[in-house]
C-alpha positions in Angstrom: 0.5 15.7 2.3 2.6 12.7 2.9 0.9 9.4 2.6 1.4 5.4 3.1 -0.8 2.4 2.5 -2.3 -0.4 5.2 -0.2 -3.2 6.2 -1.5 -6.7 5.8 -2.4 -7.4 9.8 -0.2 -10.5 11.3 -1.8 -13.8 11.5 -5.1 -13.0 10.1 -5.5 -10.1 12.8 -7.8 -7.0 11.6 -6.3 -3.6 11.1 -8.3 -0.4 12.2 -8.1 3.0 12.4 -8.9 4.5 15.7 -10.0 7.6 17.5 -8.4 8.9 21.1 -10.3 10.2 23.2 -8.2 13.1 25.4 -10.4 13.1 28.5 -9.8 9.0 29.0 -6.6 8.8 27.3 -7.7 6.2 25.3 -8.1 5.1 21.6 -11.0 3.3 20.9 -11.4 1.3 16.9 -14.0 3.0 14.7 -13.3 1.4 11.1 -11.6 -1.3 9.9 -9.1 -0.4 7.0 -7.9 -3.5 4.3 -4.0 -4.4 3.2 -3.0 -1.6 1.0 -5.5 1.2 1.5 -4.4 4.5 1.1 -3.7 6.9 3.7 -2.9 10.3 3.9 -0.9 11.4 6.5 -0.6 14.4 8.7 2.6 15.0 9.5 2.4 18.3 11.6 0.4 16.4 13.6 0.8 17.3 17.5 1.4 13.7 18.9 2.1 15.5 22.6 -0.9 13.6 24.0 -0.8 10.4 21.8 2.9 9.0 22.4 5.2 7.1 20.4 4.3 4.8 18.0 0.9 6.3 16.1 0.9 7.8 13.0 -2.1 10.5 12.0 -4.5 10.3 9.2 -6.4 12.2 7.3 -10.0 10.7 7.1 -11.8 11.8 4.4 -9.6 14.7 3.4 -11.6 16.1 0.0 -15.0 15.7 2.1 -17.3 17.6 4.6 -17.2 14.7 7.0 -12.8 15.0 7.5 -11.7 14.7 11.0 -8.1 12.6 12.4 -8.2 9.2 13.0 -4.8 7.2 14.1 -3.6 4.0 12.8 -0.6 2.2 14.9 2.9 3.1 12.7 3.8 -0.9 12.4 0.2 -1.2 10.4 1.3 0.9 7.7 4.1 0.1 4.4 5.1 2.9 2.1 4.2 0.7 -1.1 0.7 -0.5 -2.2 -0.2 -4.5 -3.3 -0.8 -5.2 -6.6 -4.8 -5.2 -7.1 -7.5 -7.3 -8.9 -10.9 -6.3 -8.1 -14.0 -8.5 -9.8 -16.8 -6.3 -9.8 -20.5 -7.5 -9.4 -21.5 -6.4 -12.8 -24.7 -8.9 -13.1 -24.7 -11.3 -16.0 -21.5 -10.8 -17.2 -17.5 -10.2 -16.2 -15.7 -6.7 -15.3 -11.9 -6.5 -13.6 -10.4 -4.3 -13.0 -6.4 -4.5 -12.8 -4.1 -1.9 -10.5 -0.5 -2.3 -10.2 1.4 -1.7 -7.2 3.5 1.4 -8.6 2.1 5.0 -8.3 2.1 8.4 -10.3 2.8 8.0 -13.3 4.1 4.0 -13.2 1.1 3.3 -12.3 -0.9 0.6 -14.9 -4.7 0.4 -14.6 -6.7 -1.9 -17.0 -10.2 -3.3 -17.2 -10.5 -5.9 -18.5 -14.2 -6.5 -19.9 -16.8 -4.0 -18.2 -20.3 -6.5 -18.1 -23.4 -5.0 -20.0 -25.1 -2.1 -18.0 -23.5 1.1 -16.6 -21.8 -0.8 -13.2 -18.3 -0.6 -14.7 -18.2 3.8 -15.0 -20.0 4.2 -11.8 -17.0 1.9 -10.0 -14.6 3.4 -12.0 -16.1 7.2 -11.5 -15.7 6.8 -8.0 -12.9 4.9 -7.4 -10.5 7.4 -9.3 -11.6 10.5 -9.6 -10.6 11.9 -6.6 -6.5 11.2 -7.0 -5.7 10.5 -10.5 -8.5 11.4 -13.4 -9.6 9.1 -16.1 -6.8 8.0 -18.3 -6.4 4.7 -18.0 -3.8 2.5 -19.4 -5.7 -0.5 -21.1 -9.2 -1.8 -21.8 -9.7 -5.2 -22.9 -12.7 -6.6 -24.7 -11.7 -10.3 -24.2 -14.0 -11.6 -27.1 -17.3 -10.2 -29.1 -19.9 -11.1 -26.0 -22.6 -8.4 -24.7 -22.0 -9.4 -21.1 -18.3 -8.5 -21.8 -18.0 -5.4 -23.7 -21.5 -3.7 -23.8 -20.5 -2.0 -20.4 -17.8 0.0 -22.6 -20.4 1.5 -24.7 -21.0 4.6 -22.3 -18.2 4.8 -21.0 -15.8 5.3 -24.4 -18.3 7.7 -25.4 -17.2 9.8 -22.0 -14.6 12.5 -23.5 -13.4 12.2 -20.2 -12.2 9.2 -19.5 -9.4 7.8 -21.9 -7.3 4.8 -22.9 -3.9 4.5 -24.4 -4.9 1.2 -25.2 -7.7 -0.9 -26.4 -7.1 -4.5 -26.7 -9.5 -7.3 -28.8 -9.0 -10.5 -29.6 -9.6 -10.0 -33.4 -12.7 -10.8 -33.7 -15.1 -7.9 -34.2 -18.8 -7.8 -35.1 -20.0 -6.1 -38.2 -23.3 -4.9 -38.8 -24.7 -8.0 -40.5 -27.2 -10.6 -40.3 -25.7 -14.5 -40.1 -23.0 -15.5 -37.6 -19.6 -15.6 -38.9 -20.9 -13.5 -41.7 -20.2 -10.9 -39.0 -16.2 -11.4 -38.3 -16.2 -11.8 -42.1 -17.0 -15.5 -43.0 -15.0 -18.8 -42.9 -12.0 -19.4 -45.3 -11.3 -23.2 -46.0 -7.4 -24.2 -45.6 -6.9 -25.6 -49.2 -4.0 -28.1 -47.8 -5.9 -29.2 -44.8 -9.7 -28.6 -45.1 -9.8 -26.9 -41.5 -11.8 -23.3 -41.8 -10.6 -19.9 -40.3 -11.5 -16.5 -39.6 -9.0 -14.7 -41.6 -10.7 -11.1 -41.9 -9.3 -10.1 -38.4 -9.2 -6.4 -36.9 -5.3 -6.2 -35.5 -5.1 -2.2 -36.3 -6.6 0.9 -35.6 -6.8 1.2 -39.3 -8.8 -2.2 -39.1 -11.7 -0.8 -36.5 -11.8 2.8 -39.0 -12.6 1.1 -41.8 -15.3 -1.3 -40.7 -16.8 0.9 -37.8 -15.9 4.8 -38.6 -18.5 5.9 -40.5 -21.7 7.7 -38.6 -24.0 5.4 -39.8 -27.2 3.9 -38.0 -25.6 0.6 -36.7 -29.4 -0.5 -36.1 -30.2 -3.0 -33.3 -26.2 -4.4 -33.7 -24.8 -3.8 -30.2 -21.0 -4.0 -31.0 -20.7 -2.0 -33.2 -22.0 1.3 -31.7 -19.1 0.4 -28.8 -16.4 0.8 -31.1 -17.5 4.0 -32.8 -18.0 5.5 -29.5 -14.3 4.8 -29.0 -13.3 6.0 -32.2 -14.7 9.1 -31.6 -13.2 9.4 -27.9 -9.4 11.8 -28.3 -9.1 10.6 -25.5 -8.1 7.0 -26.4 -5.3 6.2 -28.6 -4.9 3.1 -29.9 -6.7 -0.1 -31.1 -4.3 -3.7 -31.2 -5.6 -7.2 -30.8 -3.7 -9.6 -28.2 -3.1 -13.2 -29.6 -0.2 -15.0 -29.8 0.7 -14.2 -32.5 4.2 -12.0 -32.8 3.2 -8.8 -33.6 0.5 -8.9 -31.6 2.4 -9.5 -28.3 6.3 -9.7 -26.8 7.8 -12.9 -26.5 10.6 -13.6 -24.1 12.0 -16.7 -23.0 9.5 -18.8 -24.7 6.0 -17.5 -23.5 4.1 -14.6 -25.2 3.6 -11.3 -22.9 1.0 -8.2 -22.9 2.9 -5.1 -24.4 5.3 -3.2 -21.7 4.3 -6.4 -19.7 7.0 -8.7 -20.3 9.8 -10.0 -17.9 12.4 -7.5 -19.8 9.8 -4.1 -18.5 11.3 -4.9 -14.9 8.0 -4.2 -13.2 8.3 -7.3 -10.6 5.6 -8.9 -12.0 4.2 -9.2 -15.9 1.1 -10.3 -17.6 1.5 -13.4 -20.2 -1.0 -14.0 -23.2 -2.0 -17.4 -23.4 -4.9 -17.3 -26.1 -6.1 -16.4 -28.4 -4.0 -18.8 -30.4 -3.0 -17.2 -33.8 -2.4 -19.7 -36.7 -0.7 -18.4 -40.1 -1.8 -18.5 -43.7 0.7 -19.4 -46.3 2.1 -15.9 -46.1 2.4 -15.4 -42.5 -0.4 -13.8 -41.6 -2.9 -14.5 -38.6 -5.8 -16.1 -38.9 -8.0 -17.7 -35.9 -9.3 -21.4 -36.5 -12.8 -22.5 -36.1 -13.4 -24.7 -32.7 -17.0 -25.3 -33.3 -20.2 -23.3 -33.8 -19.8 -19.6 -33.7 -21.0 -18.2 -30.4 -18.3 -21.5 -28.9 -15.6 -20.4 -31.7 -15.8 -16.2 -30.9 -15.9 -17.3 -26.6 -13.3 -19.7 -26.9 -10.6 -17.4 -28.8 -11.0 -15.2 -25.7 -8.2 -13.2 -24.6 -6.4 -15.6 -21.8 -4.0 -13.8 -19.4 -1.8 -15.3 -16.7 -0.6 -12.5 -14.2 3.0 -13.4 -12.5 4.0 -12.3 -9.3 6.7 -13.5 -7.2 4.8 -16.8 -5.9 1.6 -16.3 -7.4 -0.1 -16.4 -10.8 -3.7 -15.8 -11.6 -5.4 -16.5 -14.6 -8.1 -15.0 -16.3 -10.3 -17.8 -18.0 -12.5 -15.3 -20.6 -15.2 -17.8 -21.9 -13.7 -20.6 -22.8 -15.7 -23.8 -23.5 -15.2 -27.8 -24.0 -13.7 -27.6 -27.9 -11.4 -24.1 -26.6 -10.1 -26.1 -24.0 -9.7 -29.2 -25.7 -7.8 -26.6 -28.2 -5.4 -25.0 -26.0 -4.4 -28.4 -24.4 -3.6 -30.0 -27.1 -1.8 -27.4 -28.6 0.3 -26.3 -25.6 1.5 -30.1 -25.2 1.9 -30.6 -28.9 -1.2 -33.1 -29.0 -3.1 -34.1 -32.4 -5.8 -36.0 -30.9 -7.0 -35.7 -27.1 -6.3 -37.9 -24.9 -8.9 -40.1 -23.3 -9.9 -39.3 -19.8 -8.0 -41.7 -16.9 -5.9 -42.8 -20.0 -1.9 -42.4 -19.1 -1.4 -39.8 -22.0 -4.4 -38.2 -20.3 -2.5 -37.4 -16.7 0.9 -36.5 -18.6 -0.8 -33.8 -21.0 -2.4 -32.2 -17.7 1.1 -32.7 -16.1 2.4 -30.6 -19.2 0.0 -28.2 -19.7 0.6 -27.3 -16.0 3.8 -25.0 -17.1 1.2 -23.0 -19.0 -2.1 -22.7 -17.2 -1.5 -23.5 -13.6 -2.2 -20.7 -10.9 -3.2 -19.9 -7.6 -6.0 -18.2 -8.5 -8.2 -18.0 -11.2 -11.5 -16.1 -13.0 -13.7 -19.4 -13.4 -14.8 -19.7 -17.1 -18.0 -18.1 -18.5 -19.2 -17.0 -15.4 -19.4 -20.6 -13.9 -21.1 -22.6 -16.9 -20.7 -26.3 -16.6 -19.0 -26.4 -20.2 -15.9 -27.2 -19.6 -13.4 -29.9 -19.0 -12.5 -31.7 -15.9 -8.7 -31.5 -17.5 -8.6 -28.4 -17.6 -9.7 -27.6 -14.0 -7.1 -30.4 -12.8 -4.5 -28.4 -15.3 -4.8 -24.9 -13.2 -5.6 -26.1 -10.1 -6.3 -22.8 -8.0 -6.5 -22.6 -4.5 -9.1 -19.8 -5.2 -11.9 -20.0 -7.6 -13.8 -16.7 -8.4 -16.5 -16.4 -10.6 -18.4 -13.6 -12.3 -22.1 -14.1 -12.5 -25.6 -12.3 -12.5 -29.0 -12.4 -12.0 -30.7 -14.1 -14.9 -31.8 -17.2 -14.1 -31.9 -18.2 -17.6 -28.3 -18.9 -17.5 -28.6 -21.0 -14.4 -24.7 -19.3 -13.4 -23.2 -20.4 -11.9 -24.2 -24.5 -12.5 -24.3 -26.2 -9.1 -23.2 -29.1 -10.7 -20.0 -27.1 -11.5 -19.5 -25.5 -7.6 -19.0 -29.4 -6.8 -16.3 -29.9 -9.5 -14.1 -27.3 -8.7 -14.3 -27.8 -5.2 -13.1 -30.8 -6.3 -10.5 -30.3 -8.7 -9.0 -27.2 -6.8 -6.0 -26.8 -4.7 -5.3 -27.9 -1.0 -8.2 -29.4 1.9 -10.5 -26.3 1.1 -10.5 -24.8 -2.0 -12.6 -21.3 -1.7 -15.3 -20.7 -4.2 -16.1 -16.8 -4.4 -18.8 -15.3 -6.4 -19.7 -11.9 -7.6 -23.6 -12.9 -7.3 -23.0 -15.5 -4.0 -21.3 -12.8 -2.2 -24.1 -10.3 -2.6 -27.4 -10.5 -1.3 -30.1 -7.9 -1.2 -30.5 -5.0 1.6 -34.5 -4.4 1.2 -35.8 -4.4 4.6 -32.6 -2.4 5.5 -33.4 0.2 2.9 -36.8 0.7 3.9 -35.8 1.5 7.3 -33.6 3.9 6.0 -36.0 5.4 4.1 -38.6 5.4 7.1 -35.9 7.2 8.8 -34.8 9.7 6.0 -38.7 10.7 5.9 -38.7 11.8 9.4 -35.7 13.3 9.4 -36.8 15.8 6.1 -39.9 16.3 7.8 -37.7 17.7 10.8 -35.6 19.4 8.5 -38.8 21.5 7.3 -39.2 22.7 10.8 -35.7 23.4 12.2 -33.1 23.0 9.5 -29.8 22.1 11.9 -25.9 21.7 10.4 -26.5 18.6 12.6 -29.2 17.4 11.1 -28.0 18.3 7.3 -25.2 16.5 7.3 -27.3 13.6 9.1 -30.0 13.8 6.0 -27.0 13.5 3.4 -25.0 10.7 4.7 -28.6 8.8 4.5 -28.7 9.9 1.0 -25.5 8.9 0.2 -26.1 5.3 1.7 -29.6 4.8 -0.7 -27.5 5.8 -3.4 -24.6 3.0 -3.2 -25.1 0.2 -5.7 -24.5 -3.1 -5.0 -21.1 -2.6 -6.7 -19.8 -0.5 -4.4 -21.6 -2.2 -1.1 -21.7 -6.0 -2.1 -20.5 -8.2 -4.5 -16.6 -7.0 -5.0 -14.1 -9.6 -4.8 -10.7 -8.2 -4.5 -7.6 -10.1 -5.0 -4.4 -8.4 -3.6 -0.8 -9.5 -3.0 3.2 -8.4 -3.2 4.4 -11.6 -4.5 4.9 -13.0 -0.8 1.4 -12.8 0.4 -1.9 -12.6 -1.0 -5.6 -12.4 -0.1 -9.4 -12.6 -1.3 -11.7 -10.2 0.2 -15.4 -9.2 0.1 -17.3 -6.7 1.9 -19.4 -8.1 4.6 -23.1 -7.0 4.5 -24.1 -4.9 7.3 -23.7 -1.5 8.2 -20.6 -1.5 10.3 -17.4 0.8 9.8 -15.5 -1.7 12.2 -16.6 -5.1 11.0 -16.0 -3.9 7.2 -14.0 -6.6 5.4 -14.0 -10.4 5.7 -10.7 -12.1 3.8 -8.9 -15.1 3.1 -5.1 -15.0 3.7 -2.5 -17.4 1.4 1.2 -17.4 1.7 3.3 -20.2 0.0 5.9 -22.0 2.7 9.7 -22.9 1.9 8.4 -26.1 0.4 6.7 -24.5 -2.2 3.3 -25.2 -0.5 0.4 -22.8 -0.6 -1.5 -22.7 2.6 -4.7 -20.8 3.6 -3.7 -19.0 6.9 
């Protein structure tokens, strides 16, 4: 069966898919469809009755509920958007990054996969139906529970695979103490400064420390790697830095494997942290930025995606001292500057050619904790930020929803939020549970195909998570255009989506359409 993908509608307008009704000769909208959905098309379809102009679709093809729906011909492209989509994984981050090529071009990567079990269920049903489980790339950004704990589970699947996964270096071992556990602090002998030194950049390097079947105890980490030792399904282990066997560089910047300018993809993914330093003999070794929970988040793994107009970065967990870091070492700083100073406004001016984008994954999960420079340096039109539900964390800070409104791009910076956009569905439920209790009752009595099918669809709703319902924020453009989305939170097939729309004029201006 042929297929094509959902144009992006003109000028903001909605795109639908819509039934026709033979007795009226009309078509009537029954769901609204999003830039760069997938459609399979029917193309022994009898359009005798439709005219010119329609294409047919196959709604729901693998499922008991298929039946044609029609979708004007103009609505529709023959290739896909690239595709970010920040999952609402609670306290935590989860991405999820799909390229715009298909079969077996296609790249998917999640990057960090938050602490519970929201991660497999998205990807579970997401892919399944058209493409299996091997997947190109998982990145655990840095050591953090709310980043990587949401592997566990799913690299102990056998069925679901990596080619690839990527760490910063920094792994946890299972012992007491704090930088005991990446294997201690070694002290520069020519300039005092301490570094981690005993980094995992192999799969030889995760073997030896986590390999064994042992009882890792209560140590999280740990247990995530073995899991993914153990998996035939993934391949490989390498840490992303800087440093030059640990990425490509081209023309001056430092790239993600098979990611660089040279692959030809139209787009590429650059790594801007963490920042490798060498010994005297060359080898990597990551430098202490302050106390170990700020030194482990702010060696993150930074990316900045390209493509065509458009960059978006991805901020890990930096902090203050990372930040203050990756300034000064990108503008060739020794000291930072002081704020309103004039070497202040030229290292942001600088640093610009780095870190600025369009859009950009707020820093740990909206903390107040970092740096107005910063902010000023990447300067997105579109902030989004990963948070959860434990209040303890207060994320994200109010204080900080005012300072990147102001610091971000353009008259109205948008601020999306995994937990901001979601909001709980109680009173709905319980009317849906009212109404599934009847409805089994019924069932007891006269058991109808009608009624069946009526009783699962009810089941099906209960069982969607917030994940899949609420919470999403999806990023998608071509390199021309691009747009933020979120579901919208109420049971409608035709009021489905709700989006922000960007292009960049011929000045080099980026405006919200």
């Amino acid at each position: 069966m042929a297929h094509k993908f959902v144009n992006l509608g003109l000028k903001g307008k909605k795109v639908y898919l819509y039934k026709f009704n033979i007795s009226t000769q009309k078509f009537s909208a029954v769901r609204q469809v999003l830039w760069g959905d997938w459609l399979s098309i029917d193309e022994n379809h009898d359009f005798s009755t439709i005219g010119p102009g329609w294409l047919a679709v196959q709604w729901a093809p693998n499922s008991p509920n298929s039946q044609i729906l029609y979708i004007k011909e103009e609505h529709t492209i023959d290739k896909r958007p690239l595709e970010v989509i920040f999952l609402d994984v609670g306290q935590g981050d989860g991405a999820v990054l799909i390229t715009p090529e298909e079969g077996a071009d296609e790249k998917i990567m999640v990057i960090d996969a938050g602490e519970g079990n929201h991660m497999q269920k998205f990807l579970h049903g997401r892919f399944k139906a058209y493409r299996g489980f091997q997947f190109d790339a998982a990145i655990l950004t840095h050591p953090d529970k709310d980043h990587y704990l949401g592997f566990k589970d799913l690299f102990a699947d056998h069925n679901v695979g990596f080619n690839t996964i990527y760490q910063n270096g920094l792994v946890e071992k299972p012992v007491k103490g704090q930088f005991e556990k990446v294997g201690g602090l070694t002290e520069d002998p020519n300039t005092g400064i301490k570094y981690v030194t005993n980094l995992a950049t192999t799969k030889t390097d995760i073997e030896n420390q986590f390999g064994n079947h042992i009882d890792f105890g209560r140590f999280k980490f740990p247990p995530v790697m073995n899991n993914a030792l153990n998996n035939p399904n993934i391949h490989d282990f390498k840490m992303l830095s800087t440093f030059p066997g640990h990425c490509v560089h081209e023309n001056g910047r430092n790239y993600m494997p098979s990611f660089a300018p040279s692959n030809q993809r139209g787009y590429s993914i650059e790594v801007l942290g963490p920042i490798t330093e060498t010994d005297a003999n060359g080898n990597p070794r990551l430098r202490k930025i302050s106390a170990y929970g700020k030194t482990k988040n702010g060696h993150s793994v930074i990316l900045r995606l390209h493509f065509g107009k458009y960059k978006m970065l991805f901020g890990g967990d930096l902090n203050k001292p990372a930040e203050k870091y990756l300034l000064k070492h990108y503008t060739g700083l020794k000291r930072f500057p002081r704020k309103g100073s004039t070497a202040n406004t030229e290292m942001i001016a600088k640093a610009k050619h780095w870190f600025e984008a369009e859009i950009m994954k707020v820093c740990h999960h909206g903390a107040s904790d970092v740096t107005d420079e910063f902010m000023q340096t990447v300067n997105p039109a579109c902030f989004v930020i990963s948070s959860g539900d434990e209040e303890g964390h207060v994320h994200p800070r109010p204080d900080l929803l005012g300072r990147l409104g102001k610091f971000g791009r353009g008259e109205s910076p948008v601020l999306l939020s995994t937990e901001l956009q979601r909001s709980t569905r109680a009173s709905e439920d319980k009317k849906l549970v009212e109404k599934l209790e009847k409805n089994i009752t019924k069932l007891a009595i006269k058991a109808t195909d009608k009624l069946k099918t009526t009783i699962a669809e009810q089941i099906k709703e209960l069982s969607k998570t917030n994940i899949s319902v609420y919470g999403a924020i999806y990023v998608k453009t071509d390199g021309e255009r691009l747009i933020t989305a979120f579901k919208i939170e109420q049971p409608s097939d035709k009021k489905k989506w709700f989006y922000f729309e960007y292009i960049i004029d011929e000045t080099g201006e980026l405006k919200l359409c």
